[in-house]
N, C-alpha and C positions, 0 to 999 in steps of 0.2 A: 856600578851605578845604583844608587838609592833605589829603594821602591816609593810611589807616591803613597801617604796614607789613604787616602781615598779616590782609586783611580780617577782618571778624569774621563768620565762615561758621559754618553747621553740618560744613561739610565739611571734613574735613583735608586740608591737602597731603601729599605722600609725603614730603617732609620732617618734617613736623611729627608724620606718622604713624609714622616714622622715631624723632623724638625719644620720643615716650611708650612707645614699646616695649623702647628703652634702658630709660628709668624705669623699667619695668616691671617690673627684675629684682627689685625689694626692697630696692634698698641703692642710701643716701640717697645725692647729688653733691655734689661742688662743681659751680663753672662748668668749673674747668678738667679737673677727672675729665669731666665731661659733653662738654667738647669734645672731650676727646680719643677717648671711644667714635664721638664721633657723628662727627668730620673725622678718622680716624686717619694717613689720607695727604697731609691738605693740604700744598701750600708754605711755611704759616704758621710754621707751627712751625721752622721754619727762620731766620726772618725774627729780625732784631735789632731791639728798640727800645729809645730810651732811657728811662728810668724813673726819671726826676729825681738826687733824692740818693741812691739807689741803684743806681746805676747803668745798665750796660746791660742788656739781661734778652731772652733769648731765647723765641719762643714767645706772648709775651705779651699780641698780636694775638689770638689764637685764645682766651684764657683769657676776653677781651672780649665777643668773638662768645659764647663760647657764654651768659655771663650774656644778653646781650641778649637772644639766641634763647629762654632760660628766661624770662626775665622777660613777651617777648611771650606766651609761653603761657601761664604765671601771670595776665597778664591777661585772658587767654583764658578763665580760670580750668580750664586743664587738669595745672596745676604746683601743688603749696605751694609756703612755703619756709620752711622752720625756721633754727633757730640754734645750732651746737654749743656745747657749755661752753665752746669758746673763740672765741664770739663769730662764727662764721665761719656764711656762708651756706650751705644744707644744700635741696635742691631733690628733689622724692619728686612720683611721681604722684598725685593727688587723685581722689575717687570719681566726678568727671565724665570724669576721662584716664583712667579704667578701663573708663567705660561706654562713651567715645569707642572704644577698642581692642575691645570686645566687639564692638561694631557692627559696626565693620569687618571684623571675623573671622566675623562671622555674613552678612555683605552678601555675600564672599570664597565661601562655602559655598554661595550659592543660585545 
């Protein structure tokens, strides 16, 4: 049996606690907006890859990551994910990643 990438806890990791507080501002992501609040220093973003018929595309490791990183959480179900008028994935905290952050802010307090 597979292991889950990010178990499914009630707990959040400091990452993850990390990612719903980005969300948290109000305003929807991409993956690659999303990576880039959440890794702003990584070495990724440096990195070249190739990108088939269009070529080469700098960065584009990281635009990767952070969909995955949404999507675990999405399943988590602490993410939506809408869809802009142009078809593009659109990622917002959900009323569970809100109550997830309250918690923590109230656990934080006592």
């Amino acid at each position: 049996m597979m292991k889950p990438l990010m178990p499914l806890l009630d707990e959040l990791s400091p990452a993850a606690r990390r990612a719903l507080e980005i969300l948290s501002s109000g305003v929807d992501f991409t993956a690659k907006e999303f990576a880039s609040k959440m890794w702003p220093d990584s070495d990724g973003w440096d990195r070249v890859s190739n990108a088939g018929t269009h070529g080469s595309r700098r960065g584009v490791g990281m635009w990767r990551a952070g969909g995955s990183f949404l999507s675990v959480l999405r399943a988590r179900g602490y993410v939506i994910r809408m869809y802009s008028s142009h078809h593009q994935a659109l990622y917002g905290l959900s009323s569970k990643g809100t109550a997830a952050l309250a918690q923590g802010a109230k656990e934080a307090t006592q």
